[in-house]
N, C-alpha and C positions, 0 to 999 in steps of 0.2 A: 818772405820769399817762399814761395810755393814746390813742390815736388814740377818738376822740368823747368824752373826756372832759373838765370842764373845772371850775374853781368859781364857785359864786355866791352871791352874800350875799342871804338872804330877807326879804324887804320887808312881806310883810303876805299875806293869805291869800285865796281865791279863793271862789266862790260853786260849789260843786262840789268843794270840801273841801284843794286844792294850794297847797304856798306859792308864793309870785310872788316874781320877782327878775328880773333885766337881764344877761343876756352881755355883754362886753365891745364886742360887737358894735353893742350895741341893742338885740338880740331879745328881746321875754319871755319865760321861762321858767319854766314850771309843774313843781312836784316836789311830790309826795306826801308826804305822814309827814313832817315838816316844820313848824316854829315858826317865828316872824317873830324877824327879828334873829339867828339862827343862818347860819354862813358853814357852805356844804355840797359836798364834790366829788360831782360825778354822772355821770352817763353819758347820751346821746342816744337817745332812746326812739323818738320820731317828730321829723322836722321837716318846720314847715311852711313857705309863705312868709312868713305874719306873726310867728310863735312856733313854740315849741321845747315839746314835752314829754320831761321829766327823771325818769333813775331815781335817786334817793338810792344814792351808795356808800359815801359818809364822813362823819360828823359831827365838821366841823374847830372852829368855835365853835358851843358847846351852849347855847341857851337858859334861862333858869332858870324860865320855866314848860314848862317839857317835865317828864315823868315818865313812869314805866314804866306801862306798861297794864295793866290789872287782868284781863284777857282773854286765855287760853290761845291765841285763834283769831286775835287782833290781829296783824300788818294783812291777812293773808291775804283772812282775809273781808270781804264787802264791805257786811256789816249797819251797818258804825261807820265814823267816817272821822277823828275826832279822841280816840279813848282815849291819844293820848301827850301831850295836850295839858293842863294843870291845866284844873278845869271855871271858875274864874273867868273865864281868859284866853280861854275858850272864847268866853263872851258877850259879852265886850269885842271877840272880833274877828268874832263876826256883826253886832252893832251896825255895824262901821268897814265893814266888804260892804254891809250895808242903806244907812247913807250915802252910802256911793261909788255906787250905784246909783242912785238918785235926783240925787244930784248929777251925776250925770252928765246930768244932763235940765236941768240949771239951778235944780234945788229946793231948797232949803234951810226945813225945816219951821220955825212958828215956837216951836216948846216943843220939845224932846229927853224925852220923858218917861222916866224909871228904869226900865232894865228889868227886867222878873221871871222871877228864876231859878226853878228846878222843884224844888220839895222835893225830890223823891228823880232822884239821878245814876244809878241804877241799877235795874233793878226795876221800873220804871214804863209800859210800853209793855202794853198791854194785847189788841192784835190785829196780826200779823203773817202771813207768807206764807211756807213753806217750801218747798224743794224736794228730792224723793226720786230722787239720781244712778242711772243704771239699775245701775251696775257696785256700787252698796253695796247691798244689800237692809234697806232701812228704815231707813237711817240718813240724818235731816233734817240739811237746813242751808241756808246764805245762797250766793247765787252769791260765785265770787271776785268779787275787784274788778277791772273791765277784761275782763271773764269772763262766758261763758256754761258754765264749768265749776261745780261746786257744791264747797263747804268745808263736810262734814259736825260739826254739832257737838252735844255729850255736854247742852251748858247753855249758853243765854244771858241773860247778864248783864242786858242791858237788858229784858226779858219779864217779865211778870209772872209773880207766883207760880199763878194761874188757865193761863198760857197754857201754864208748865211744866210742870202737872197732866196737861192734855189732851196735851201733847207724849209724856209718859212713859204714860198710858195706851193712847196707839194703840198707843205701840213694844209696849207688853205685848201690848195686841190682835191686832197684826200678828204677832208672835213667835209666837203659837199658832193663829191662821185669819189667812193670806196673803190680798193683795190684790190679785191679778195686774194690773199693767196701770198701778200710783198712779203718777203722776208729780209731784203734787205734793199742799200743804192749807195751806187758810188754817184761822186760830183768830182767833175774835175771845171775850174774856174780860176784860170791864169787869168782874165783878162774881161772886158764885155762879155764877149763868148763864153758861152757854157755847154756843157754837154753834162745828161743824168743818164743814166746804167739802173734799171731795176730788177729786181732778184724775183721772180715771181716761182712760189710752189704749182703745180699743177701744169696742164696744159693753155694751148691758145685758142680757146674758144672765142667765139664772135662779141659778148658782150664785154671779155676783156679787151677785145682787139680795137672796140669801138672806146672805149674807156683811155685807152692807150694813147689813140689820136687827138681823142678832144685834150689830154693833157698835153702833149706836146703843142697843139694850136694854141691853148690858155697860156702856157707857162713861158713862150718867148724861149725857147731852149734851141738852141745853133744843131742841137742832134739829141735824140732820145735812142737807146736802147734798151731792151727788154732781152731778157734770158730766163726760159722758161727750163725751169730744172726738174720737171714730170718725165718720165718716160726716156726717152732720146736726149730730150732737150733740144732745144731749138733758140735762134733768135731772132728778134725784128729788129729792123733798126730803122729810124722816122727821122727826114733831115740829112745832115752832115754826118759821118763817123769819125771829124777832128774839128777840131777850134783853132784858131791863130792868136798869138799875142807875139808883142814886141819887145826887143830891149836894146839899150842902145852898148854895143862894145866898140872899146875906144873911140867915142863919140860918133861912131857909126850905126845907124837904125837897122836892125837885121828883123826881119821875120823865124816865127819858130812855132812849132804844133802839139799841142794836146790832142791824144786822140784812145778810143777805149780802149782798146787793146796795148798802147803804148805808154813805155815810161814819161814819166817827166818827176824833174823834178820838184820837190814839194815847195821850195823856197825861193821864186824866180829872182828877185834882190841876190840872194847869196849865188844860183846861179850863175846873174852875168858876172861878177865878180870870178868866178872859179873859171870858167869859157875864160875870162882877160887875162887868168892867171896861166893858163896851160897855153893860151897863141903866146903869152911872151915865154913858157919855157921851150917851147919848139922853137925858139929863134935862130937862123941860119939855116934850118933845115930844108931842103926843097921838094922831097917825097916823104909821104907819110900814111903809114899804112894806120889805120884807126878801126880798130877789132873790138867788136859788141858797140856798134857805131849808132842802134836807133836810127831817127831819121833827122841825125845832125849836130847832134846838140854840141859836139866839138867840132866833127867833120866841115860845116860849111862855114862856122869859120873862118877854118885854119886855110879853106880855098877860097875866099874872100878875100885874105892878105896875100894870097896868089902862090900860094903851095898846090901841088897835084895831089890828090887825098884819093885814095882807095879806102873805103866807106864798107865793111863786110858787117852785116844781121843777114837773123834767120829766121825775122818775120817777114811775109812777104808785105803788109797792108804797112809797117814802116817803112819798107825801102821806096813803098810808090811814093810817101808821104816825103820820105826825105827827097825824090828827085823832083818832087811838086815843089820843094823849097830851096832846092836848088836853084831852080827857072827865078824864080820868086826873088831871092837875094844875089839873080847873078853872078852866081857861083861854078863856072862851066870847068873847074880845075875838078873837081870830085866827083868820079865815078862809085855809085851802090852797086856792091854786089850784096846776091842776096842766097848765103851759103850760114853753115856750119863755120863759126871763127879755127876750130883745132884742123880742120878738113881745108879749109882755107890756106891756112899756114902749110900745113904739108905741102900743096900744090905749089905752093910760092917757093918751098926749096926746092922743088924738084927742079921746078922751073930757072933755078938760080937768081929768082927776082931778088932785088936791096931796094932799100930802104932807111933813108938817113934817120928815121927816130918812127918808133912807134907807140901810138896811143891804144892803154886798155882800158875800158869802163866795162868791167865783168857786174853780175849780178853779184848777192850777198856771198853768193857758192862760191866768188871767185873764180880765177884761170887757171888753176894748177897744171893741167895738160899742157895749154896751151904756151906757161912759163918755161916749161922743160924745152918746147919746140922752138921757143925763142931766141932760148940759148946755142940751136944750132944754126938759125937763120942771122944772128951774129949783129942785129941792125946796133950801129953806136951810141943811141940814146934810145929810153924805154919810159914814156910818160905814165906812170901807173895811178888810176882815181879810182877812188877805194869806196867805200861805203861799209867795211867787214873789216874791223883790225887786225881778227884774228885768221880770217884767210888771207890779209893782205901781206901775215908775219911769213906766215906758211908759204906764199907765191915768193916773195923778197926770199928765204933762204934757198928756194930752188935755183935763184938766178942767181944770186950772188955765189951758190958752187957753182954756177955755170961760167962764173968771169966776172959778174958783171960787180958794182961800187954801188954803195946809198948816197948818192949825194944829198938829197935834200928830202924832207918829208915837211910839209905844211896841212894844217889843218882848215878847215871850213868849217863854220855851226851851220848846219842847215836846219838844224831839228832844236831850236830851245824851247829847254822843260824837259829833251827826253835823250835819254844817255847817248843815240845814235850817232854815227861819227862818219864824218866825208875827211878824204883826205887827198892829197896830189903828193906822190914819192916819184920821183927822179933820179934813175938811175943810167950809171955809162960803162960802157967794158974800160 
């Protein structure tokens, strides 16, 4: 054993994807690539005053859910953080992060409900973000991990068969009329429909612009965008600026939209699932306020099984999208607005509006504001869908001194292989 090295036995797993264990000192120690219950020599990576970041050098006791990674690129890149991990032991130790998180607030919900693993471990991601190293000419990939360097790769595992399509036809594209300038491209591909985003350095001169269309004509693409990041910056956009795909909730076929500027999420399998699970926990309810609402993804729904849904984003190109899908799925119970969710909410007490239950799908930032303002709008039930455990801890202690009860927290794997965590908590004064 070397001068900064030392061992340590792994305890359980971190929100950020590292195992956790105790120097003999005290210190906690974060180490990568890593199972709980594995004793590991490592080496000193950073230290800080309160903790220790750890490089893995030796696997002295090997866990028995660890396995080899199905992944030529593992761990290098930093698309995945748990492919050595079995996918059961995977959920079992987001569940134990989402709890310690919350628990750390003083919460303990009153139901644990089963969580729902993701039919497909592989395969399933449907819109991702690549980036084109200047020193490889067109060869995509994920940054390293810890890294603003890039890990070009041939195939990713987790991507869909739609994303892989579009990946292999720009490379043909590019291979025969260059791009001068890409730096990077999103894909988003839920479905047939695809839509590519490309990152270009410099401005929009005539022979990229010509360049631009013959690929969108060659590549069969539902919508191309271009974002030039010289100067101002500017964009083009060739085609559509969303894609449609289906899914069927409670054996009802609904329409739904990809589009650039908008979220979606990565896993449409675990999505319809999570949409089935939030229309039954609004059951009974007949008004439903649905803040950070996108263009639908819960909202038209929950107005399909004939609830009146007020729908608030503060994108204006989602809310055309959501009332485009509206029409679409016959949904005339849900009105978009298209506001500030905190700004929103204030109006609505002023106003004395209610509210039999409200839906929030906040970003990673979470609602903090807008939890404080809920507790004086007072509505009975509060469907909260998380994606952030540790702002979801922080938003659940603001309400719960406001009045309100944890009834239930359930978990979703949207994301296998990587520590990310969706969840639906349930809460009632």
């Amino acid at each position: 054993m070397t001068r900064g090295q030392f061992v340590v036995s792994i305890e359980s797993l971190s929100y950020g994807g590292s195992g956790v264990g105790r120097r003999d000192d005290g210190k906690v120690v974060f180490v990568p690539l890593v199972v709980p219950g594995e004793r590991v020599l490592v080496s000193v990576h950073r230290e800080h005053r309160g903790y220790v970041e750890a490089r893995l050098q030796e696997l002295i006791k090997i866990s028995p859910w660890r396995q080899e990674p199905a992944c030529p690129y593992f761990p290098e890149c930093g698309g995945c953080d748990w492919q050595h991990i079995v996918y059961a032991h995977q959920v079992l130790a987001k569940l134990a992060i989402a709890q310690e998180q919350i628990g750390r607030k003083g919460i303990t919900p009153s139901h644990m409900e089963e969580s729902v693993l993701s039919p497909m471990h592989a395969g399933y991601r449907c819109h991702a973000q690549l980036r084109c190293p200047p020193s490889d000419r067109y060869r995509f990939g994920f940054f390293r991990k810890q890294s603003n360097s890039v890990v070009p790769v041939e195939k990713c595992m987790v991507l869909n068969d739609g994303c892989m399509e579009v990946l292999d036809r720009i490379g043909d594209f590019l291979g025969a009329d260059p791009l001068i300038g890409l730096d990077a491209l999103e894909i988003h591909a839920p479905s047939d429909e695809a839509l590519l985003r490309v990152f270009l350095k410099g401005g929009a001169g005539k022979e990229t612009l010509d360049r631009l269309h013959r690929m969108y004509r060659t590549m069969g693409l539902k919508g191309l965008s271009c974002l030039f990041q010289g100067g101002r910056g500017s964009e083009l956009v060739l085609g559509d600026s969303s894609c449609l795909y289906h899914m069927s909730i409670h054996g009802r076929e609904m329409t739904f939209a990809g589009s650039f500027d908008g979220f979606i999420q990565a896993n449409i399998q675990v999505n319809g699932l999570l949409i089935e699970d939030v229309l039954d926990k609004a059951s009974g309810a007949e008004t439903l306020l649905d803040l950070y609402s996108g263009s639908g993804n819960f909202g038209i729904p929950q107005a399909v099984s004939g609830r009146q849904v007020i729908a608030v984003e503060n994108n204006a190109a989602l809310v055309e999208t959501g009332k485009m899908l509206a029409r679409r799925n016959s949904a005339p119970g849900i009105r978009f607005i298209r506001d500030d969710a905190c700004r929103a909410v204030k109006r609505f007490i002023r106003e004395k509006r209610t509210f039999d239950t409200v839906l929030l799908d906040p970003p990673r930032e979470g609602a903090r504001e807008v939890a404080g303002l809920l507790c004086s709008m007072k509505p009975e039930r509060i469907i909260y869908v998380s994606c952030n455990p540790s702002t979801l801890a922080r938003d659940l202690a603001e309400l719960v001194q406001g009045g309100y009860s944890v009834k239930s927290l359930k978990l979703f794997d949207m994301f296998p292989q990587t520590y990310h965590i969706e969840s639906v908590t349930v809460l009632e004064r």
